[in-house]
C-alpha positions in Angstrom: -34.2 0.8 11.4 -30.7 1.5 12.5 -28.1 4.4 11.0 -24.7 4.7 12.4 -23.1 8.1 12.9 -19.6 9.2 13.2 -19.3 13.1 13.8 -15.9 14.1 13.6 -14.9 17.4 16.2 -12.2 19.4 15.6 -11.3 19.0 19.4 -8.6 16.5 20.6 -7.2 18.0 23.4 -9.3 19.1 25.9 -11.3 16.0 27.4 -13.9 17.9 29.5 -15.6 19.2 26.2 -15.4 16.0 24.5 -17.1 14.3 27.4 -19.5 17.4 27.0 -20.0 16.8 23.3 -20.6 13.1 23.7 -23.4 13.7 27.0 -25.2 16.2 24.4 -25.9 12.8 22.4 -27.0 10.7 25.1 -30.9 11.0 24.4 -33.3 8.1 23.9 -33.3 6.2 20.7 -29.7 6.8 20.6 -26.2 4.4 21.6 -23.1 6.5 22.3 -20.7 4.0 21.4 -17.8 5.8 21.9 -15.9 8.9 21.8 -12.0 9.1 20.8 -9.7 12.4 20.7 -6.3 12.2 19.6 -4.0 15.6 20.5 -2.0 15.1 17.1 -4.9 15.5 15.2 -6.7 17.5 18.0 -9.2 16.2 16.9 -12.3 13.5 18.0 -14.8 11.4 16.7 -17.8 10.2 18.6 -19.7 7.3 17.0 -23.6 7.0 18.0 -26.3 4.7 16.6 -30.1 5.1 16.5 -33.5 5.4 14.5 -33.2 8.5 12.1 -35.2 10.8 13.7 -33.2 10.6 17.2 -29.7 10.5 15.7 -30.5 13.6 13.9 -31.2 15.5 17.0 -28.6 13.5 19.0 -25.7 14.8 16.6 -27.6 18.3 16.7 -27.1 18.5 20.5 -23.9 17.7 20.2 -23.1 20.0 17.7 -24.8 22.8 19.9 -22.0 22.3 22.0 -18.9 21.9 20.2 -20.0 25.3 18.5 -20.1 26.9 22.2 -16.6 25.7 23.0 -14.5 25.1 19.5 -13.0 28.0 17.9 -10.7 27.6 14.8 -9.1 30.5 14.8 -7.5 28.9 18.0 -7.6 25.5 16.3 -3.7 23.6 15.7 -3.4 20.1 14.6 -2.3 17.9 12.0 -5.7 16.6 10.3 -7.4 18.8 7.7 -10.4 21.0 9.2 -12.8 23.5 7.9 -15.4 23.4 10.7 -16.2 22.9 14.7 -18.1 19.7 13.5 -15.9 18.7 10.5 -17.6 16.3 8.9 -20.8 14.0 9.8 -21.6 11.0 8.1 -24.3 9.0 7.8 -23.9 5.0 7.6 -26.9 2.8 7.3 -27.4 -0.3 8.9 -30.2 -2.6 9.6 -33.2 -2.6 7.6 -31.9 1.0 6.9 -30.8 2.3 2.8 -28.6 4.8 1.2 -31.8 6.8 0.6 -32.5 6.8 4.5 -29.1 8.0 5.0 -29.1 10.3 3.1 -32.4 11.9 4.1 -31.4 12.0 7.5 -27.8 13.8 5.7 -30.3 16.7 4.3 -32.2 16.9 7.7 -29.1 18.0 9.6 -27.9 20.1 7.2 -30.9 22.4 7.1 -30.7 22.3 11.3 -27.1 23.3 11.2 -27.7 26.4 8.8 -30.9 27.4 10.1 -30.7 26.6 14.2 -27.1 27.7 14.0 -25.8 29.0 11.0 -23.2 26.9 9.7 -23.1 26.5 6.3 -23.3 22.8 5.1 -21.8 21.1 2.1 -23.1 17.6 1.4 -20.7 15.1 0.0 -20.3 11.3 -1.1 -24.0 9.7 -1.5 -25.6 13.1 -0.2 -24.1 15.3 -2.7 -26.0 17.5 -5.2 -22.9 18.1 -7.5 -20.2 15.8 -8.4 -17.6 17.4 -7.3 -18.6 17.2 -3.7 -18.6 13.2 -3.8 -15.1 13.4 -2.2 -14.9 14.6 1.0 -11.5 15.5 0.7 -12.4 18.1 -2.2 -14.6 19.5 -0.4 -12.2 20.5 2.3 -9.4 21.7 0.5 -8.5 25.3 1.6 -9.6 24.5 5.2 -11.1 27.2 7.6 -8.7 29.8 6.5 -9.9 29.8 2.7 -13.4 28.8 2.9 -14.4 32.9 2.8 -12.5 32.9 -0.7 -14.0 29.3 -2.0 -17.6 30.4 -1.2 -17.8 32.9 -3.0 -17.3 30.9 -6.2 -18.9 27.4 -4.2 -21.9 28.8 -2.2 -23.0 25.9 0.1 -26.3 23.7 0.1 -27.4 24.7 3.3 -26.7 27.8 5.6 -25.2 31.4 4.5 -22.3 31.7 2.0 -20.0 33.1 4.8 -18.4 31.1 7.2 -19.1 30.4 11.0 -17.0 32.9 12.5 -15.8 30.2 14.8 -17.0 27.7 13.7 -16.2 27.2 9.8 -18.4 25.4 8.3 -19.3 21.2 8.2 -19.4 18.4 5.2 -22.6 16.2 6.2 -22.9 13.5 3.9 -24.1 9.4 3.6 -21.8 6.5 2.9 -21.0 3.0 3.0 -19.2 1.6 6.2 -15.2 2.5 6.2 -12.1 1.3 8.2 -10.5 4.2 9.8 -6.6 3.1 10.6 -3.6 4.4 12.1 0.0 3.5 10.9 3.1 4.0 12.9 6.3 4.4 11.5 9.7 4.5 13.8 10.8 7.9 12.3 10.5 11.7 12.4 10.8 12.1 8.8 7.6 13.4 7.4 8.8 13.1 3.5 9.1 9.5 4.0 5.8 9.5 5.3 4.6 11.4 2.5 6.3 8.9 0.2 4.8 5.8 1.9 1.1 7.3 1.7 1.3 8.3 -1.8 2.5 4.8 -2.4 -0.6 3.1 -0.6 -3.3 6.0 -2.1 -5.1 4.8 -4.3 -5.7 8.3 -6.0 -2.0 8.5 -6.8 -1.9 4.8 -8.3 -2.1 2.8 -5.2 -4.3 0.6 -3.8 -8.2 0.3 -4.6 -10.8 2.4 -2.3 -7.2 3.7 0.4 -6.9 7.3 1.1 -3.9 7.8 3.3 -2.8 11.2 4.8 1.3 11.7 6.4 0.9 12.7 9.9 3.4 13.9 12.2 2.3 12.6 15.4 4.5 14.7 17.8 3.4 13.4 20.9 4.6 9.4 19.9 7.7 10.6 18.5 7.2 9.7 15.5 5.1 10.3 12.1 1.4 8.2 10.8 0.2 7.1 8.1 -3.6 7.4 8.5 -6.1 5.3 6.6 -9.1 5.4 5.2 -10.4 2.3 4.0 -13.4 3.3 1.5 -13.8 0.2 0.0 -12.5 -2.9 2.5 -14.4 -5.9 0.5 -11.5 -4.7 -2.4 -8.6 -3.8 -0.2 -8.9 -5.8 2.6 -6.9 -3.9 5.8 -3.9 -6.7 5.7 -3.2 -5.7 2.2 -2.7 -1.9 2.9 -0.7 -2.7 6.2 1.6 -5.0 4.4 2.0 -2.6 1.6 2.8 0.3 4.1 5.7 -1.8 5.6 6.9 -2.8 2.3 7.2 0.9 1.3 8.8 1.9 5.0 11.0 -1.2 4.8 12.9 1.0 1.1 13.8 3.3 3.7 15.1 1.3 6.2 11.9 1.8 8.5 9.6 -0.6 10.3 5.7 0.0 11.5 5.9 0.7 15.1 2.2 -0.2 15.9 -1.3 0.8 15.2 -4.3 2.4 15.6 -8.1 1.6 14.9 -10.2 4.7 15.2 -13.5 3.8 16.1 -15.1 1.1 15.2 -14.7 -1.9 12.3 -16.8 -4.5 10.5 -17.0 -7.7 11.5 -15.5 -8.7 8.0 -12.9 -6.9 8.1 -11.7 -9.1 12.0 -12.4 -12.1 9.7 -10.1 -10.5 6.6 -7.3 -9.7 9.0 -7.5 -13.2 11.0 -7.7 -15.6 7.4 -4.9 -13.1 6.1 -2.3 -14.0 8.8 -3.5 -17.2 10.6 -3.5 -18.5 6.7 -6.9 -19.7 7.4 -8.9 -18.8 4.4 -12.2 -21.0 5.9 -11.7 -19.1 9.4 -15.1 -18.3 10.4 -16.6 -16.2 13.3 -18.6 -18.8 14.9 -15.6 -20.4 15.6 -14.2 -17.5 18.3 -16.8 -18.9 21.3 -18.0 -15.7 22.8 -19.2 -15.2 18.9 -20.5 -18.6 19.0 -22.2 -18.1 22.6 -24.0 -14.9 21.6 -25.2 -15.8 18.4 -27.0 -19.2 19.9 -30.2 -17.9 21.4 -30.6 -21.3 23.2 -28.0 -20.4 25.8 -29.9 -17.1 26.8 -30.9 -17.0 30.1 -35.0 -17.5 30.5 
């Protein structure tokens, strides 16, 4: 059984802790797959796969020490925040469910309030009340107002006081998502904002997007960043081609982009039928697909 992780840091700057933060994971029964800051954002996310049991403590471990050296009240970056260790979710993967996800969601959270005490909100599949399903809901007011919120929104886990350093964290289950970066050749932030509200599909956009403005300082210029909750309905082409239609009213062009992390396999096959026009394009046709997936041509 196999359950994907992607533990999202609110550290994007300082490399030597997220190498720290990423060693802390590297137990047995546990893949570090890879670890990616970006100073904008100052922020990271590490993505680690493993049995249940082990990924649990591998995220703990690694929680231990962004909680050591993360503190928000010295925190500044662009992406929303309320905790040291953000957000952690739980994907599953082979011969894994929602329910195992979701257990192993629970299991963290009581480790984080009791072994450290951070207070933990579950969200999406995890969540205990509806209002917690979106993640974003669940972190509006940030670190700075979460002493206000819980007063009225005491957490599932954990005292109803924040971390005094290190907020508190949204640990959660979910299906697999497309995290994507989109750069546009301007400063101006309201046209960001305008293009992302276009592509949202909260604000009448496109199915299963959520899409944040970012100004991205250190490119000299501003990001649209994706979510793609949903990629079977909205493949990744559509919401790219959407973004530049939007920029192009402005007289702006996408610069480049960004995958965070990690994506589906289907999504690579979405992106490559959507503009080779090869609706039948299969992945067995790229060879070193073809050459791993034919167990006759291991080596005895």
């Amino acid at each position: 059984m196999l359950i994907e992780s992607v533990p999202n840091f609110s550290e994007g700057r300082r490399s030597e802790v997220m190498a720290a933060i990423a060693d802390a994971a590297r137990i047995d029964g546990v893949k570090v797959l890879g670890m990616e800051g970006d100073p904008d954002h100052n922020r990271s996310v590490l993505t680690v796969v493993g049995e249940p049991q082990a990924l649990v403590e591998a995220i703990f471990r690694a929680a231990q020490v962004a909680v050591t050296h993360i503190n928000l009240h010295n925190h500044h970056g662009t992406h929303p925040r309320m905790g040291a260790i953000d957000v952690v979710p739980f994907i599953p993967l082979q011969d894994a469910t929602m329910e195992d996800a979701v257990d192993a969601a629970r299991k963290l959270g009581r480790r984080f309030a009791q072994d450290l005490n951070i207070p933990v909100y579950l969200y999406e599949q995890a969540a205990t009340k509806p209002e917690r399903k979106n993640l974003a809901d669940v972190r509006r007011g940030q670190f700075e107002g979460l002493s206000h919120r819980m007063v009225s929104d005491p957490p599932d886990f954990g005292p109803a006081h924040p971390h005094p350093t290190a907020g508190a964290s949204a640990i959660g289950a979910r299906l697999p998502l497309i995290a994507f970066n989109v750069f546009l050749n301007t400063t101006d932030m309201t046209l960001a904002k305008n293009v992302a509200r276009a592509v949202r599909g909260s604000s009448g956009g496109l199915v299963g997007i959520k899409a944040l403005a970012m100004n991205t300082v250190s490119h000299g210029q501003v990001q649209v960043s994706l979510n793609l909750v949903d990629y079977p309905k909205t493949p990744l082409p559509r919401a790219l081609e959407m973004i530049r239609q939007e920029a192009m009213r402005y007289g702006v062009t996408v610069s480049h982009t960004e995958l965070v992390g990690f994506m589906p396999a289907q999504a690579i096959l979405d992106t490559v039928r959507y503009y080779l026009q090869q609706p039948e394009f299969r992945l067995d046709q790229i060879l070193e697909w073809a050459i791993m997936a034919d167990s006759s041509l291991e080596q005895p």
